[in-house]
C-alpha positions as CSV (number, residue, x, y, z in Angstrom):
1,X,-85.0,30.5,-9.5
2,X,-82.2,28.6,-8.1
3,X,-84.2,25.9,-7.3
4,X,-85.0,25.6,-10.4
5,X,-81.7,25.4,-11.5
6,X,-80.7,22.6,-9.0
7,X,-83.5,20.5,-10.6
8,X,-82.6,21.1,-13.9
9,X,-79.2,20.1,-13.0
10,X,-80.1,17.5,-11.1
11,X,-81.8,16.2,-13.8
12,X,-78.7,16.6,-16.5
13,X,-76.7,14.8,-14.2
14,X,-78.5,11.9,-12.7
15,X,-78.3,9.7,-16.0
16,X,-74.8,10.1,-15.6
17,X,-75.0,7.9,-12.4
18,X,-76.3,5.2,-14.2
19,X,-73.2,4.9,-16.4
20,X,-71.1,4.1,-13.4
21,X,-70.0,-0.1,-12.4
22,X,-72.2,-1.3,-9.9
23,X,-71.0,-2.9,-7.2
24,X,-71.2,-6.5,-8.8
25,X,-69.8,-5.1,-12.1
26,X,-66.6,-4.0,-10.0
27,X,-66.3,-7.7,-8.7
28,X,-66.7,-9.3,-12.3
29,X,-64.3,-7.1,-13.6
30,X,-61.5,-7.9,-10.4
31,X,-62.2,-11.2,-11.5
32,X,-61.0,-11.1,-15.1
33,X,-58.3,-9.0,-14.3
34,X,-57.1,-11.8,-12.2
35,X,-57.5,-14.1,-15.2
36,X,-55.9,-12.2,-17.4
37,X,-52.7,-11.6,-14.8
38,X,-52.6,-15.5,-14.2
39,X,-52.9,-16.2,-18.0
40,X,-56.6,-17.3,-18.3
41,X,-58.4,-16.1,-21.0
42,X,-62.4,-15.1,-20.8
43,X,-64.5,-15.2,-23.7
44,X,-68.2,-12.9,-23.1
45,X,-71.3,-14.4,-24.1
46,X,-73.6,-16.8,-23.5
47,X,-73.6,-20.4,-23.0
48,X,-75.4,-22.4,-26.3
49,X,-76.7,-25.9,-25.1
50,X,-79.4,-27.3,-27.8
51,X,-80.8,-23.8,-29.1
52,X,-80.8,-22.2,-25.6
53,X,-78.7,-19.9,-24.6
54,X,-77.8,-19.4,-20.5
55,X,-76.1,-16.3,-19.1
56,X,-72.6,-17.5,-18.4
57,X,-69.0,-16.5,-19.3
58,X,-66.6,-18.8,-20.6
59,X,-62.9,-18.7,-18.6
60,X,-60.6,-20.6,-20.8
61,X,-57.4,-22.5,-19.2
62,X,-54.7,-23.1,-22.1
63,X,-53.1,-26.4,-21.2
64,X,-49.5,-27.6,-22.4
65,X,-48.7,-29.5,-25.3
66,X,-48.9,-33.0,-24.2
67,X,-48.2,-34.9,-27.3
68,X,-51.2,-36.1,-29.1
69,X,-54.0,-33.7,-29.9
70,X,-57.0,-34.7,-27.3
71,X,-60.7,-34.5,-28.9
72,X,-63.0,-32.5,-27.4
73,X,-65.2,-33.1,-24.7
74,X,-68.3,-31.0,-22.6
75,X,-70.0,-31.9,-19.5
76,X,-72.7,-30.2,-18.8
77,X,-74.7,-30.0,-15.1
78,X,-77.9,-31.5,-14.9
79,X,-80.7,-31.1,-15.6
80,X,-80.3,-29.9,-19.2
81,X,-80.8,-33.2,-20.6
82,X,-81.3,-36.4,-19.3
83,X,-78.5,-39.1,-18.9
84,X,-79.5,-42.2,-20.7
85,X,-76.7,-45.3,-20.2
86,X,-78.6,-47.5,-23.2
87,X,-78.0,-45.0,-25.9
88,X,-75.0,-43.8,-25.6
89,X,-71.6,-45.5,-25.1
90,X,-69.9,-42.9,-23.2
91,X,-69.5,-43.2,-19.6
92,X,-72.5,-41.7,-18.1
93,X,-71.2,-39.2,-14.8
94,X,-75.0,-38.2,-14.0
95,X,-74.7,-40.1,-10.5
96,X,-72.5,-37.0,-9.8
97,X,-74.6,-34.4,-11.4
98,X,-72.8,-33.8,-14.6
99,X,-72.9,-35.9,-18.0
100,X,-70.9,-36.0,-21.0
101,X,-72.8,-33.6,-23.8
102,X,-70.2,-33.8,-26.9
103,X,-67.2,-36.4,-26.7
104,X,-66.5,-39.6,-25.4
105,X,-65.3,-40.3,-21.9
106,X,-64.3,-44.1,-22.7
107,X,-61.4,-42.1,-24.0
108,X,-60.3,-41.7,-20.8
109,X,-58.5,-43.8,-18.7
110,X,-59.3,-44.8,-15.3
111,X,-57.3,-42.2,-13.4
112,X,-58.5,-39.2,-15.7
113,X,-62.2,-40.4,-15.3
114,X,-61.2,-40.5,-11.5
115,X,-60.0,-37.2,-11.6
116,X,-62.5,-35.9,-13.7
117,X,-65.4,-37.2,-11.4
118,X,-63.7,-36.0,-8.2
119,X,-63.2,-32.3,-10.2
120,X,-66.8,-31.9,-11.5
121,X,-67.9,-32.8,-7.9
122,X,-66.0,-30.2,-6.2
123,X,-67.2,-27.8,-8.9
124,X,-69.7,-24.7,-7.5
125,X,-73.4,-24.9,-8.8
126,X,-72.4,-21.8,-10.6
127,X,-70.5,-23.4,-13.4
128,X,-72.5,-24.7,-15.8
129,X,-70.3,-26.7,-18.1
130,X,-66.7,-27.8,-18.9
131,X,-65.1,-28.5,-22.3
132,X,-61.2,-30.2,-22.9
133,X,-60.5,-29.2,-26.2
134,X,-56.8,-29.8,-27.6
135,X,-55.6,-26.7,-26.3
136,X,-57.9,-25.4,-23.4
137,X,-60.1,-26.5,-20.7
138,X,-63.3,-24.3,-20.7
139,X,-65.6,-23.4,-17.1
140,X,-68.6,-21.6,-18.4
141,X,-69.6,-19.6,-15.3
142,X,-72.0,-17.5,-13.8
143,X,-69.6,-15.3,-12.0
144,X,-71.1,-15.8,-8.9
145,X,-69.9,-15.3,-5.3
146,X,-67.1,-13.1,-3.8
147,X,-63.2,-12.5,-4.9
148,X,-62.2,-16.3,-3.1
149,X,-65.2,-17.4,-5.7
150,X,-62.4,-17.3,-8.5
151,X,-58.9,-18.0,-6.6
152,X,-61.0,-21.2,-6.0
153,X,-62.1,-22.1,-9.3
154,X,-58.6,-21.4,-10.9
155,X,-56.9,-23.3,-7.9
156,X,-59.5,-26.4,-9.1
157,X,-59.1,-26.4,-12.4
158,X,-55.0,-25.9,-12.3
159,X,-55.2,-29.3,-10.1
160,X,-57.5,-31.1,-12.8
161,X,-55.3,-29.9,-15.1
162,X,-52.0,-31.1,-13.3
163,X,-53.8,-34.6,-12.6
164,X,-54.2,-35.0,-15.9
165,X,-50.9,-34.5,-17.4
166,X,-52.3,-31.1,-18.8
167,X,-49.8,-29.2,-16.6
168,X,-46.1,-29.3,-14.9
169,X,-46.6,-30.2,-11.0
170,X,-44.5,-27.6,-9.0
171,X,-41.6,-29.7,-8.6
172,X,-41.3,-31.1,-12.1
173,X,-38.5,-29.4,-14.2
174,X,-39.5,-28.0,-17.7
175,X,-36.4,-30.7,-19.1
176,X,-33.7,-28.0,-19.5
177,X,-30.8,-28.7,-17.9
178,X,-30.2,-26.0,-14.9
179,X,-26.1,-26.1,-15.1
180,X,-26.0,-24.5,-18.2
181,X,-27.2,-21.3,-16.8
């Protein structure tokens, strides 16, 4: 009789089990807890390119105010689509593995379009695109890879960021005059 008990118990309870984190959802959540401390925001859901959607979640950088509002812009990796040079009068990255889906990268001057190439270059296979909106820059990832997977991706995008203008290099003051305080 108490046998039977153990089964019946054991069959109440296992379900339970299945309600716990795995392993990998542990690490995903460590990871946006990071984000969140270091002000990153991360936005569920999956990545939309041309009526497909991919399995990726977007972590979103908010950039300072430089001045003028920048328009947007997404890269995406290849091979989504093709990188044709004759129709299109954007700048065409594809030699590095990444092109310009929505935008135009003639906006950019030659040191942001060296920054940007040298940035998508150094980025993991995992992310899949980035967008530079007026207020963000976007990495839509597949959360792949161990806890030094984000550190590294934040440390990355922080430079682009600060090579850009988007951000105040460490030694920069914020303008406010330090004797007065």
């Amino acid at each position: 009789m108490s046998g039977w008990l153990l089964l019946a118990a054991l069959l109440v309870l296992a379900p339970i089990s299945w309600l716990w984190p795995s392993s990998r959802e542990r690490l995903r959540m460590k990871w946006r807890q990071q984000a969140a401390t270091s002000g990153v925001r991360v936005r569920l859901g999956p990545l939309k390119i041309k009526d497909k959607m991919y399995p990726a979640t977007a972590y979103q950088w908010v950039r300072e105010s430089t001045g003028a509002p920048l328009s947007y812009m997404r890269w995406l990796r290849q091979p989504h689509e093709p990188c044709d040079d004759s129709a299109s009068e954007n700048k065409c990255t594809s030699s590095i593995g990444w092109y310009c889906d929505q935008g135009d990268e003639s906006r950019l001057n030659p040191a942001e379009y060296q920054a940007l190439q040298h940035f998508l270059q150094a980025l993991p296979d995992e992310v899949l695109a980035v967008e530079r909106g007026s207020a963000t820059v976007t990495l839509w990832w597949r959360e792949v890879g161990g806890l030094e997977a984000w550190t590294s991706l934040d440390a990355q995008v922080r430079e682009f960021m600060w090579a850009l203008g988007d951000l105040k290099g460490p030694t920069e003051s914020d303008g406010k005059d330090e004797s007065r305080r």
